[in-house]
Biopython code that builds the backbone (N, CA, C, O; Angstrom):
import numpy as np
from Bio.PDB.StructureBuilder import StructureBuilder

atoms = [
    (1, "UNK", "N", (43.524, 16.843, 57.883)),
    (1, "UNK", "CA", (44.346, 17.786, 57.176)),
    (1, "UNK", "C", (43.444, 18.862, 56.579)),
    (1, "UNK", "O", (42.715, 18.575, 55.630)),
    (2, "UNK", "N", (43.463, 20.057, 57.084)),
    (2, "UNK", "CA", (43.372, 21.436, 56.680)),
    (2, "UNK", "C", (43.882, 22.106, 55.433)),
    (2, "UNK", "O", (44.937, 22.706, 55.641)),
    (3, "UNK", "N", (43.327, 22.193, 53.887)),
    (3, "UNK", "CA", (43.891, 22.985, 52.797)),
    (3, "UNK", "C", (43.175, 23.777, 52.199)),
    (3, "UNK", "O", (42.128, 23.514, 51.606)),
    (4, "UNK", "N", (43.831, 25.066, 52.346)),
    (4, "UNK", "CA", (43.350, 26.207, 51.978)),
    (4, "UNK", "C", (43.985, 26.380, 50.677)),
    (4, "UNK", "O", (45.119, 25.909, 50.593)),
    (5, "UNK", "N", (43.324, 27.164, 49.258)),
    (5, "UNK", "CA", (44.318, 27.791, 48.635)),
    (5, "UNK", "C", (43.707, 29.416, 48.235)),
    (5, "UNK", "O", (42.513, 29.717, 48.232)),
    (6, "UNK", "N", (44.508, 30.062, 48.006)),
    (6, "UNK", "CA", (44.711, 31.451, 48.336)),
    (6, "UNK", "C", (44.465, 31.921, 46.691)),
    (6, "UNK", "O", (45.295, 31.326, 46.003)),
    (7, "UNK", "N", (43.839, 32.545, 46.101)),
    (7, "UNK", "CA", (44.314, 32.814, 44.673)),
    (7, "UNK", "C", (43.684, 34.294, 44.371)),
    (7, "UNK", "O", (43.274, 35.144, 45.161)),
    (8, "UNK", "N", (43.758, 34.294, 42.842)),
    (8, "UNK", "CA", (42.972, 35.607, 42.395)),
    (8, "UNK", "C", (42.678, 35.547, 41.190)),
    (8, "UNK", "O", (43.679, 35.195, 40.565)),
    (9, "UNK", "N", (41.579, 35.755, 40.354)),
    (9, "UNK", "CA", (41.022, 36.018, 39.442)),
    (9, "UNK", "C", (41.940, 35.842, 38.235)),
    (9, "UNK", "O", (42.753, 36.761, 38.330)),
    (10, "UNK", "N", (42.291, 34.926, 36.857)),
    (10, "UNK", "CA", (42.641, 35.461, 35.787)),
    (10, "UNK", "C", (44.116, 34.912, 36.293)),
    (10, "UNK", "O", (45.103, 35.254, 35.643)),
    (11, "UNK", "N", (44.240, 34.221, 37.233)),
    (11, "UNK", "CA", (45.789, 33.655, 37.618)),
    (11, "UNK", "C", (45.895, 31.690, 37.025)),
    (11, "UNK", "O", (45.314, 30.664, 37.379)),
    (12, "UNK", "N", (46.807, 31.975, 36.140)),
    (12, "UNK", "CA", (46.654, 30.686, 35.391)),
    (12, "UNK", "C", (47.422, 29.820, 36.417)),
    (12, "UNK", "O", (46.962, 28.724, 36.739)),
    (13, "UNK", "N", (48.882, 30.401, 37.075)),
    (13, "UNK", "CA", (49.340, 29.288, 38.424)),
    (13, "UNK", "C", (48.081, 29.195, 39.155)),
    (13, "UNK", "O", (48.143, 28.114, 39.742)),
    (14, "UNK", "N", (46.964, 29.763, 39.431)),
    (14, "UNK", "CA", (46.001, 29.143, 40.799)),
    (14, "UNK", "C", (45.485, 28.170, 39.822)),
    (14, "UNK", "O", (45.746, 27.035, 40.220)),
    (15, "UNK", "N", (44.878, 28.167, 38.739)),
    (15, "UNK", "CA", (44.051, 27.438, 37.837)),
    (15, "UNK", "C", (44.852, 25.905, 37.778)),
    (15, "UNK", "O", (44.210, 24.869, 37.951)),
    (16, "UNK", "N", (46.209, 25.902, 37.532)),
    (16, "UNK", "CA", (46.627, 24.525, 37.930)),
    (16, "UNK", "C", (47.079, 24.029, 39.042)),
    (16, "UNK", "O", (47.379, 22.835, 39.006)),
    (17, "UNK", "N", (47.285, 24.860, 40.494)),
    (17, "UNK", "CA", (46.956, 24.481, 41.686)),
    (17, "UNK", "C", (45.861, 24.010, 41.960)),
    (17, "UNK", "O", (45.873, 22.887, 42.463)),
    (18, "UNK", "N", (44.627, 24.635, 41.749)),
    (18, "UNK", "CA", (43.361, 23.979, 42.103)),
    (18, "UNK", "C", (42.962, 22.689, 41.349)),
    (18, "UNK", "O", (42.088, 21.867, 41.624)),
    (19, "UNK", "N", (44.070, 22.747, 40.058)),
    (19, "UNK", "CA", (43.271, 21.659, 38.823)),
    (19, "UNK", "C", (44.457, 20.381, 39.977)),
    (19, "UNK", "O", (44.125, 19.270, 40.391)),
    (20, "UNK", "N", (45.585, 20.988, 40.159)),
    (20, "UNK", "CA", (46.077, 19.625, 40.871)),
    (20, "UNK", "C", (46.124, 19.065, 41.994)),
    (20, "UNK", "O", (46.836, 18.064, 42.068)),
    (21, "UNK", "N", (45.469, 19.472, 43.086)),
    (21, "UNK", "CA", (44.966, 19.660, 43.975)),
    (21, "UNK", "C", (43.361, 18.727, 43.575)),
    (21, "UNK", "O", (43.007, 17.897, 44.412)),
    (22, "UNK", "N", (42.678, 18.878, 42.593)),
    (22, "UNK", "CA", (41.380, 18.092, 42.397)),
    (22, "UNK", "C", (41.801, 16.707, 41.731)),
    (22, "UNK", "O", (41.018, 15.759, 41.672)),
    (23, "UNK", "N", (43.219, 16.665, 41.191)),
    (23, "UNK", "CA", (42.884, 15.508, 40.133)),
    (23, "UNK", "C", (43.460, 14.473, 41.513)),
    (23, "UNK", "O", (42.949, 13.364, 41.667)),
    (24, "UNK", "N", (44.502, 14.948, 42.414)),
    (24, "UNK", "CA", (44.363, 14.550, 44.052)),
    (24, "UNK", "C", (43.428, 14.078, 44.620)),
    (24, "UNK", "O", (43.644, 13.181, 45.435)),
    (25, "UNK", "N", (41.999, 14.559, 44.358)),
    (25, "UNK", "CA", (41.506, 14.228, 45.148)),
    (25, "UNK", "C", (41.323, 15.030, 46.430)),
    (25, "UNK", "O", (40.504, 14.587, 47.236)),
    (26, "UNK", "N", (41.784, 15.823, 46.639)),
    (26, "UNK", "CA", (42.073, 17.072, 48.032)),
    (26, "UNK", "C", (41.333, 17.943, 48.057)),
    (26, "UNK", "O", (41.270, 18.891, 47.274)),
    (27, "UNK", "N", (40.326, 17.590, 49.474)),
    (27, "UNK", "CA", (39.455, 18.794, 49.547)),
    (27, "UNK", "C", (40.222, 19.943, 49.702)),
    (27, "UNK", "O", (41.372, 19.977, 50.140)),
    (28, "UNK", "N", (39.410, 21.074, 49.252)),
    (28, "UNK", "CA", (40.233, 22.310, 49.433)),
    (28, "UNK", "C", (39.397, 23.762, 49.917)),
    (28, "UNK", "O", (38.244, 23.611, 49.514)),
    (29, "UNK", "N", (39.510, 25.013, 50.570)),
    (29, "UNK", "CA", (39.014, 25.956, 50.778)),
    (29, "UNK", "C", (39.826, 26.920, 49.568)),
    (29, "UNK", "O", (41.023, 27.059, 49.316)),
    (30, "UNK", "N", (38.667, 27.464, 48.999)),
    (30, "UNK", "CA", (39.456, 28.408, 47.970)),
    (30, "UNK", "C", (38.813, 29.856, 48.465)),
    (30, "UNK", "O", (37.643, 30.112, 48.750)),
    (31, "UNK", "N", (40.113, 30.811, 48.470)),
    (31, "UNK", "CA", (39.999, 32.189, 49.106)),
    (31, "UNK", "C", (40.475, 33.020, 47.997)),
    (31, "UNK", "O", (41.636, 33.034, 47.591)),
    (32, "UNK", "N", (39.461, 33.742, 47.516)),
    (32, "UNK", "CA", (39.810, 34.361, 45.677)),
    (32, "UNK", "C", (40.220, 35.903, 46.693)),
    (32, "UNK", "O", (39.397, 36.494, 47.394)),
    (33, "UNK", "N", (41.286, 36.190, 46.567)),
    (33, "UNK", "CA", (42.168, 38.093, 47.240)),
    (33, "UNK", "C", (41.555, 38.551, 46.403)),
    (33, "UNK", "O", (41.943, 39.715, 46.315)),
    (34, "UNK", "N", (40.316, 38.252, 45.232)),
    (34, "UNK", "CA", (39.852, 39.190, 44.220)),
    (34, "UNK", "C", (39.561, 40.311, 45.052)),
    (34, "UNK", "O", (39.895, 41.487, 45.192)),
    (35, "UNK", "N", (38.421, 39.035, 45.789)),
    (35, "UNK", "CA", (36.797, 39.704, 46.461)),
    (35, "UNK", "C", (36.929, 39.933, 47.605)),
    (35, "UNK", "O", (36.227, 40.739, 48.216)),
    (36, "UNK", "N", (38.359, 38.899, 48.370)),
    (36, "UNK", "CA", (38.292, 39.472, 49.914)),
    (36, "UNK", "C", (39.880, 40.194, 49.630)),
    (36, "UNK", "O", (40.844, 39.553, 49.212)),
    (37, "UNK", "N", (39.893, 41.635, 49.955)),
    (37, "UNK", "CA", (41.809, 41.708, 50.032)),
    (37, "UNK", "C", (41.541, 41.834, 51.426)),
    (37, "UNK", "O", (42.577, 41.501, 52.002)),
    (38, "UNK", "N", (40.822, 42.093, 52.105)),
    (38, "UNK", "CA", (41.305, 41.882, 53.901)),
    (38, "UNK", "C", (42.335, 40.751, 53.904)),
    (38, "UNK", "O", (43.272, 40.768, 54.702)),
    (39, "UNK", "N", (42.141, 39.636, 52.895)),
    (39, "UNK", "CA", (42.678, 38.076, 53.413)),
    (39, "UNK", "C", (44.232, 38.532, 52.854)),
    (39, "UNK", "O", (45.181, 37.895, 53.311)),
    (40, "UNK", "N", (44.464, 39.471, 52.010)),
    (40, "UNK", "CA", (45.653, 39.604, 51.594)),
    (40, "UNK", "C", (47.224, 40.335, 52.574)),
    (40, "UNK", "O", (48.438, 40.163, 52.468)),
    (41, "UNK", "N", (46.463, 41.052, 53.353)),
    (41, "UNK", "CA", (47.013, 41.305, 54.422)),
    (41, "UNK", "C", (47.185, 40.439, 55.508)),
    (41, "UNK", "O", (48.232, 40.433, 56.155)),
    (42, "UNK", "N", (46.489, 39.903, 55.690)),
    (42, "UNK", "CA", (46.755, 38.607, 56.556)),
    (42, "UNK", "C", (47.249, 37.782, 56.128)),
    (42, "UNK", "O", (47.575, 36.894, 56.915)),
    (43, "UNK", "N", (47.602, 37.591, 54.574)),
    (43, "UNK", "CA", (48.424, 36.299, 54.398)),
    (43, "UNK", "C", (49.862, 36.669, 54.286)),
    (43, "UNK", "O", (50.906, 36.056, 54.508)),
    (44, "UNK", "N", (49.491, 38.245, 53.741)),
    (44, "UNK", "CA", (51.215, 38.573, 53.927)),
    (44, "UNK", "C", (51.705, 39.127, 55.129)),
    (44, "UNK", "O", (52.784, 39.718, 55.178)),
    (45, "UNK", "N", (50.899, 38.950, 56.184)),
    (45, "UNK", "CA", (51.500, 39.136, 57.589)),
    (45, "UNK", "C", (52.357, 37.688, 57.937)),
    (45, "UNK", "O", (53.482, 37.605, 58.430)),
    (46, "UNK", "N", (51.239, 36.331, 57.418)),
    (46, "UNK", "CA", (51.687, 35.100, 57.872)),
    (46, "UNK", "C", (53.033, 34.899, 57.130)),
    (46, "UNK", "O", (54.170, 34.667, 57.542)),
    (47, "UNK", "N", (52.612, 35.035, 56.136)),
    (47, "UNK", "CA", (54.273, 34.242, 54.449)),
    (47, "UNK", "C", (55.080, 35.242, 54.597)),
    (47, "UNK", "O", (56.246, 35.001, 54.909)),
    (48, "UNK", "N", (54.512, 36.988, 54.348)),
    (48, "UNK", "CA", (55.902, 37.639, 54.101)),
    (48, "UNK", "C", (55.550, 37.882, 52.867)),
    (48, "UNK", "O", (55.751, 39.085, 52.700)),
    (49, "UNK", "N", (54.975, 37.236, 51.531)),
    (49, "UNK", "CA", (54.695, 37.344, 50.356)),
    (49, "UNK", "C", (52.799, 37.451, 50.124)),
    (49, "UNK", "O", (51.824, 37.014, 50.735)),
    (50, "UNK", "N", (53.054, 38.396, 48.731)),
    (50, "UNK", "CA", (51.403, 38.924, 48.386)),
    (50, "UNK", "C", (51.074, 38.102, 47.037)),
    (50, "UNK", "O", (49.953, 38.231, 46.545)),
    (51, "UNK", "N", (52.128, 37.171, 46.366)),
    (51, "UNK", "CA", (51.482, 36.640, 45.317)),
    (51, "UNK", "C", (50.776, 35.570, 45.626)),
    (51, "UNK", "O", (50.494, 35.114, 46.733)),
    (52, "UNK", "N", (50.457, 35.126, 44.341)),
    (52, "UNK", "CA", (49.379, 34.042, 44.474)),
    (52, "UNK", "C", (49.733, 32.517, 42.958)),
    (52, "UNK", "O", (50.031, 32.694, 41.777)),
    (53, "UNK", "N", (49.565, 31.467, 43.563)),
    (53, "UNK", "CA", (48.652, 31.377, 44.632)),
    (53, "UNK", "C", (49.939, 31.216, 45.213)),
    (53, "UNK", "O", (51.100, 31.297, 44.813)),
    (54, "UNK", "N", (49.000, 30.803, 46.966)),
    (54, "UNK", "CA", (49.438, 29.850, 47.690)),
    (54, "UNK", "C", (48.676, 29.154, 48.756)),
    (54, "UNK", "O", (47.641, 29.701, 49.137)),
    (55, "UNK", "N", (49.087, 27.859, 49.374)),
    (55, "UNK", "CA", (48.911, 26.639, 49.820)),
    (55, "UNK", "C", (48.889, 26.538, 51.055)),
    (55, "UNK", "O", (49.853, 26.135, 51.706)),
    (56, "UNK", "N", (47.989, 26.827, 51.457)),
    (56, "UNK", "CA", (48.353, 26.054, 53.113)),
    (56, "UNK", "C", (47.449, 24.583, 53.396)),
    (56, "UNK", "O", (46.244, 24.438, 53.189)),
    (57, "UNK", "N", (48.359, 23.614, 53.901)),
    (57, "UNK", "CA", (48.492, 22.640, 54.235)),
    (57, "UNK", "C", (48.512, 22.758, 55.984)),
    (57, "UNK", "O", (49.605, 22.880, 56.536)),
    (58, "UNK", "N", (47.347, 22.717, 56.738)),
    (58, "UNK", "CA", (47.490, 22.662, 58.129)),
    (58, "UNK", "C", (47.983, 24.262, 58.549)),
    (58, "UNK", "O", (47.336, 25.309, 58.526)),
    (59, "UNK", "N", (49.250, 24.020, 58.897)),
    (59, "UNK", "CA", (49.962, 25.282, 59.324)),
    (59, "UNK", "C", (50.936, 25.654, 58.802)),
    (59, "UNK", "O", (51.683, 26.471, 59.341)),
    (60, "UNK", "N", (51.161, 25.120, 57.586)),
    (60, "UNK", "CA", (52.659, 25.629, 57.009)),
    (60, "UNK", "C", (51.871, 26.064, 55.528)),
    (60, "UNK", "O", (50.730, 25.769, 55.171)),
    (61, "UNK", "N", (53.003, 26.944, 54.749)),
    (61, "UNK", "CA", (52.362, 27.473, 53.857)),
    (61, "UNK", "C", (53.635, 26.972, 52.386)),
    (61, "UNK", "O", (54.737, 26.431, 52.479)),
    (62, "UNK", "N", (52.994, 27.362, 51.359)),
    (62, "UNK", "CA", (53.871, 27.146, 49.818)),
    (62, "UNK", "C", (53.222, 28.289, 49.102)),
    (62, "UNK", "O", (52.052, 28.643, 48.951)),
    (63, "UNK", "N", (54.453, 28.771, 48.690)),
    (63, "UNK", "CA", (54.301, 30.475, 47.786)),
    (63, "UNK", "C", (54.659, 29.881, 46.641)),
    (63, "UNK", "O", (55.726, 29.287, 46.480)),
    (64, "UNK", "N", (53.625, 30.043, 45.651)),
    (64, "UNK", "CA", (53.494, 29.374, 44.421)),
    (64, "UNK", "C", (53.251, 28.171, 43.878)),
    (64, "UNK", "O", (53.339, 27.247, 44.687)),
    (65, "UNK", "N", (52.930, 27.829, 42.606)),
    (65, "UNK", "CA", (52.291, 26.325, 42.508)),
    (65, "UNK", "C", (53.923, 25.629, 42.326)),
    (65, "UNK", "O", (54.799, 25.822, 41.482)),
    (66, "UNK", "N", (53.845, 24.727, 43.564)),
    (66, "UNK", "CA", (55.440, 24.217, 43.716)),
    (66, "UNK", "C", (54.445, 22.547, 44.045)),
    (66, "UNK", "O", (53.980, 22.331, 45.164)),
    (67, "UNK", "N", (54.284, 21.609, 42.959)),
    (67, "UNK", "CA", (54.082, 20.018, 43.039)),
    (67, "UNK", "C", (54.854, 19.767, 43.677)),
    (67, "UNK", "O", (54.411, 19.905, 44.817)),
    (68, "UNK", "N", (55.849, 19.447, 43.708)),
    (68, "UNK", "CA", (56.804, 18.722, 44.489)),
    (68, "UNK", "C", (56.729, 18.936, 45.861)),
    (68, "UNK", "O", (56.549, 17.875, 46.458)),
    (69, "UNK", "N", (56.792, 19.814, 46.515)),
    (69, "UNK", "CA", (56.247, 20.802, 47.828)),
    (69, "UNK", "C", (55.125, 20.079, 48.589)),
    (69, "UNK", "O", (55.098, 19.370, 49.595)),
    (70, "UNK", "N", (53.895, 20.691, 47.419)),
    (70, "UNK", "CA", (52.409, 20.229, 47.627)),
    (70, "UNK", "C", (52.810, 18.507, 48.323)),
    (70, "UNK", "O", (52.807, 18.158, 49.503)),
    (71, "UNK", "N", (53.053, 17.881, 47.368)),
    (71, "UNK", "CA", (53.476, 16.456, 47.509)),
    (71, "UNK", "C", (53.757, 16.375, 49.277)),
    (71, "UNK", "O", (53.118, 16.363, 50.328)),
    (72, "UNK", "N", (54.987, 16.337, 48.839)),
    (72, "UNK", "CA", (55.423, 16.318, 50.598)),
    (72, "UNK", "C", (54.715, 16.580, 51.668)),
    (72, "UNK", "O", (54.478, 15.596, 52.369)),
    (73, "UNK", "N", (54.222, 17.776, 52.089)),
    (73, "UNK", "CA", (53.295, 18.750, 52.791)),
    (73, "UNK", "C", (52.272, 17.109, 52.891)),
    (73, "UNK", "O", (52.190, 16.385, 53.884)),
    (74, "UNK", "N", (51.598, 16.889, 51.521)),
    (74, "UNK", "CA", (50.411, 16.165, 51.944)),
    (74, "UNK", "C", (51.037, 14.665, 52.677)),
    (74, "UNK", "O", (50.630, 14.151, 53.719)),
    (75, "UNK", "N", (51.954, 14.254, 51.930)),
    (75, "UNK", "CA", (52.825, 12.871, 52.689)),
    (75, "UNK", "C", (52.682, 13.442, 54.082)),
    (75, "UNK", "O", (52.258, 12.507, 54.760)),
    (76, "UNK", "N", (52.794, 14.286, 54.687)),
    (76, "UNK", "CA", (53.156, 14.612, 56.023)),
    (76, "UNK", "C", (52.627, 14.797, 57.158)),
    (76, "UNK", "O", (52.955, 14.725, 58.343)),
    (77, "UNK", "N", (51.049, 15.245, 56.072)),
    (77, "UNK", "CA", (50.082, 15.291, 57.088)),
    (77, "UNK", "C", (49.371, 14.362, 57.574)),
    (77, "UNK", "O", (48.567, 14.607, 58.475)),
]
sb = StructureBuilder()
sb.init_structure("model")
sb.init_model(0)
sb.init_chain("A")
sb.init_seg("    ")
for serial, (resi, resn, name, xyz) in enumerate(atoms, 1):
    if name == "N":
        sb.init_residue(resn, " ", resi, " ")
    sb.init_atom(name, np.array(xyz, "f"), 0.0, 1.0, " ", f" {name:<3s}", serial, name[0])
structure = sb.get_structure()
């Protein structure tokens, strides 16, 4: 299982995505849109949406810190 999370600088939802995401246990790739916005265009080519954060799990994605979501997604993979 593949998890990326997507965030930006000074964003208190990424700060408890990543905090819940670690207390998980879940490795993770963190991509700050601070420093790269190339990645921001490409994520809103993939979702459709430019906020942050969000989650990708493999190949599917979650727009915003949604636990319950996260949950599932990882049951699944």
């Amino acid at each position: 299982m593949r998890v990326k999370i997507f965030i930006a600088s000074q964003c208190s939802q990424c700060d408890q995505a990543k905090q819940y995401l670690g207390d998980k246990r879940i490795a993770f790739e963190e991509i700050d849109l601070s420093r790269w916005p190339e990645q921001r265009e490409t994520l809103v080519q993939k979702t459709g949406f430019s906020m942050v954060p969000q989650i990708q799990i493999d190949n599917q994605f979650i727009v915003g810190f949604d636990p319950k979501k996260i949950d599932e997604l990882l049951k699944e993979g």
